[in-house]
C-alpha positions in Angstrom: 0.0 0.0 0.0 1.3 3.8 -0.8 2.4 5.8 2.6 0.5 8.7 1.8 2.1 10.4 4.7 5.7 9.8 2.7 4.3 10.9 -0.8 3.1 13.9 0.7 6.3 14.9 2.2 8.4 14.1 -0.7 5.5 17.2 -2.9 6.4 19.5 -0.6 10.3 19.0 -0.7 9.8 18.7 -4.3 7.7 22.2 -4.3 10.0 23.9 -2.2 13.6 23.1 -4.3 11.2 23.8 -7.6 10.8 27.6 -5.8 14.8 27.6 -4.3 15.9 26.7 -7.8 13.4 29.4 -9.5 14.5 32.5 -6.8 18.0 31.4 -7.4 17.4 31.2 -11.5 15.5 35.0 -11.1 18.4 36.1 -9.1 20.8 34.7 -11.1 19.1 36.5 -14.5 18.9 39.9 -12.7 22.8 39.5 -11.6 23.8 38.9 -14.9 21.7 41.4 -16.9 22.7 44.3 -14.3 26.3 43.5 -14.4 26.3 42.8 -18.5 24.6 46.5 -18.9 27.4 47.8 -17.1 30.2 46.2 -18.8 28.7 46.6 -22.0 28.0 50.3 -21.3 32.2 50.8 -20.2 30.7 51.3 -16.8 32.7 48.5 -15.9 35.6 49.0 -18.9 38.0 45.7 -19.3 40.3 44.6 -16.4 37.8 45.7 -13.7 38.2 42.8 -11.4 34.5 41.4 -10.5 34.8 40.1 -7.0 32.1 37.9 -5.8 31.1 38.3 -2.4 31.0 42.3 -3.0 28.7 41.7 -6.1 26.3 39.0 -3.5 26.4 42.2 -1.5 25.6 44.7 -3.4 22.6 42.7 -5.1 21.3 41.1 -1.9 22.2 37.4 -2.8 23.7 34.2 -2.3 27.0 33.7 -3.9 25.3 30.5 -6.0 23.1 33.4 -8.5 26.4 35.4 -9.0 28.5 32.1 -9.7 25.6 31.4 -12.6 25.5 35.4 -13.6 29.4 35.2 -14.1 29.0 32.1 -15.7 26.7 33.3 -18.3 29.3 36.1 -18.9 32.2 34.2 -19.3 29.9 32.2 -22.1 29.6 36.0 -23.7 33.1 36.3 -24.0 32.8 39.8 -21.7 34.6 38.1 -18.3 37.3 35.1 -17.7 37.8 33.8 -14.7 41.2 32.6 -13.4 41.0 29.4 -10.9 41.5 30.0 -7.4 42.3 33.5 -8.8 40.1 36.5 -9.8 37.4 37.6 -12.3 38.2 40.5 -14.7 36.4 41.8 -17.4 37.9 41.0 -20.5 39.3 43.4 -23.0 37.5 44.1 -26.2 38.5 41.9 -29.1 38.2 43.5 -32.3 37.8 40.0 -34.4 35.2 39.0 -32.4 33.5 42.8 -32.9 34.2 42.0 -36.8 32.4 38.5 -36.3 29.7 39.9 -34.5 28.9 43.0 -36.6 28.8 40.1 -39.8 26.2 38.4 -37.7 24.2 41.3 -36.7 24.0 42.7 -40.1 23.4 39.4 -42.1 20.3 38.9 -39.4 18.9 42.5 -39.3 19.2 42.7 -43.2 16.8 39.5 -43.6 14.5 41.2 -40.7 14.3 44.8 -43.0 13.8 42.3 -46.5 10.8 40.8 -44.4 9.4 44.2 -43.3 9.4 45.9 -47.1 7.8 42.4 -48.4 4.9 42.2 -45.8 5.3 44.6 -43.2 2.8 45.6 -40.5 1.8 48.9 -40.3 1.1 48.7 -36.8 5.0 48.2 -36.2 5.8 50.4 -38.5 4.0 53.4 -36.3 5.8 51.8 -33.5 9.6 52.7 -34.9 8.6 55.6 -35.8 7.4 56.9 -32.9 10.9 55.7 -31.0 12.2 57.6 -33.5 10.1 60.6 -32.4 11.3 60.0 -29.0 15.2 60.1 -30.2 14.5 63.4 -32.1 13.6 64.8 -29.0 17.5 63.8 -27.7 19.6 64.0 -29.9 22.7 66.0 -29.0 21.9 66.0 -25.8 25.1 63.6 -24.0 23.1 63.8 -20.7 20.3 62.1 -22.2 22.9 59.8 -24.0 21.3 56.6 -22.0 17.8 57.3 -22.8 18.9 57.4 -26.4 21.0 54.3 -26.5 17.8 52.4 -24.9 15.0 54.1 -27.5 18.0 53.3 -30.1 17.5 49.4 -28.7 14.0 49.6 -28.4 13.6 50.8 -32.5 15.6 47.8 -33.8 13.6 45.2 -31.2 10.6 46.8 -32.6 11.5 46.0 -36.2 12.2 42.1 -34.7 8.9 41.6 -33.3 7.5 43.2 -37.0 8.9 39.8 -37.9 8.2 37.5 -35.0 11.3 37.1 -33.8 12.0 38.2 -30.1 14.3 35.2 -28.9 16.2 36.3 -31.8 16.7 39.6 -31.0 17.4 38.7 -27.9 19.9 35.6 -28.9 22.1 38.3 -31.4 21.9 40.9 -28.2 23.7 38.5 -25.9 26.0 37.3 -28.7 27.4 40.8 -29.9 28.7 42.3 -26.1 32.2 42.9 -27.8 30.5 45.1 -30.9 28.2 46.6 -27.7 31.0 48.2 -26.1 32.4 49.4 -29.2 29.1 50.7 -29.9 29.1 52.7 -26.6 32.4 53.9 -27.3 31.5 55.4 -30.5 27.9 57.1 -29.4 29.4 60.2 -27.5 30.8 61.3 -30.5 30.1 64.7 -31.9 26.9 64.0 -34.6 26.9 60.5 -33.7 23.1 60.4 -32.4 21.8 62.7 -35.4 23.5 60.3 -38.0 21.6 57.5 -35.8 18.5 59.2 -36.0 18.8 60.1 -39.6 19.3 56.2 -40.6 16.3 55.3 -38.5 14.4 57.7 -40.6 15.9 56.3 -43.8 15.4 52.8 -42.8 11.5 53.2 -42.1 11.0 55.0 -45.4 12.1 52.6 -47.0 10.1 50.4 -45.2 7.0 51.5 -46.1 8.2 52.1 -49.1 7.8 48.6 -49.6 11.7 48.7 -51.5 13.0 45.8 -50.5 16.9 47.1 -51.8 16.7 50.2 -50.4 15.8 48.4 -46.9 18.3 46.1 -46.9 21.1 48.7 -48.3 19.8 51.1 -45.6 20.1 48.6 -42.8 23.4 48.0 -43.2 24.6 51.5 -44.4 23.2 52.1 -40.6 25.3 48.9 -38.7 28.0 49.8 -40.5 29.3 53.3 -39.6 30.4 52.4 -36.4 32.6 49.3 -37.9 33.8 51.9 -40.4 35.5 54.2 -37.4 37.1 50.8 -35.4 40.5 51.2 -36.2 40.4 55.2 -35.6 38.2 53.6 -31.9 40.9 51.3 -31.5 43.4 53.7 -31.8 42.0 56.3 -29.5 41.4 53.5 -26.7 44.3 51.3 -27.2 44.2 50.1 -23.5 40.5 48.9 -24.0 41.6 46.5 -26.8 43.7 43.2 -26.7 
């Protein structure tokens, strides 16, 4: 005969390492995400040393989420960790910026060909009104984060036009090395009008149904900053391996 008493335990062990394992995976997520916006932003610029129990601190955690969070970076190519040792940020390496520029482009170009064929004008009125938003920032550094965000929030916009979130969100967490380079090149002098002015182009042609001109736009727009990396790398040598 079953022991009830025994099966009913065993539930509520079950139920309570299901909820320990799903705080720990939500804390674990938010670690990870906070500390990659801050390396990715220069915040936290390569060789910062990431040291654990001052990161469980600051975040009011266990040191198990910030293992995970750390391990998720190192997969990202934005931290290594030496055994026994430390955790640094690593330094930006420009192949890997090359490698993850080709994927970003050959992925947003398909997502703009997809858009002029059978677009949705719905999403359409979206991006443009981020781009509205932009307008109202541009040349302003203080506002520089605000712009950055709306200037994520445009292309995610353009991915969900397409169906395809997890990819947005699978080329994000692949291109951290082409992120930092990105934030590097942002402050510049004209550098969030020439954004704004390619976002503008981009929906045009868009609803312009040109499927060329949406394609050629797209990556006329991903690829100014890749056009300025050796003149980045030489202003910022010590951010570079």
């Amino acid at each position: 005969m079953m022991n009830k008493n025994l099966f009913s335990i065993n539930s509520e062990n079950i139920g309570d390492d299901f909820n320990q394992s799903s705080s720990t995976t939500n804390a674990s997520t938010r670690v990870y995400e906070e500390l990659r916006e801050r390396i990715v932003s220069l915040n936290m610029p390569p060789e910062t040393t990431l040291v654990r129990a001052k990161i469980a601190e600051m975040f009011n955690v266990s040191q198990s989420p910030v293992r995970e969070a750390i391990t998720r970076l190192e997969a990202d190519g934005l931290v290594i960790s030496f055994p026994q040792s430390r955790t640094v940020v690593t330094k930006i390496n420009a192949i890997r910026v090359r490698d993850e520029h080709f994927l970003r482009a050959a992925v947003e170009c398909e997502v703009v060909r997809q858009l002029a064929t059978n677009g949705d004008a719905k999403i359409i009125s979206k991006a443009r009104g981020l781009v509205k938003m932009q307008a109202a920032l541009v040349d302003d550094i203080e506002q520089i984060d605000l712009f950055k965000q709306l200037d994520e929030a445009f292309h995610q916009a353009l991915y969900a036009g397409v169906n395809q979130l997890e990819l947005n969100h699978h080329v994000a967490t692949r291109c951290g090395h082409l992120g930092r380079v990105r934030s590097l090149d942002l402050p510049r002098i004209g550098k969030m009008n020439s954004v704004l002015s390619e976002h503008q182009a981009i929906i045009e042609a868009i609803e312009e149904q040109n499927v060329e001109k949406s394609i050629i736009k797209m990556r006329e727009h991903l690829s100014g900053t890749m056009e300025r990396l050796p003149q980045l790398i030489k202003e910022n040598e010590s951010l570079f391996s």
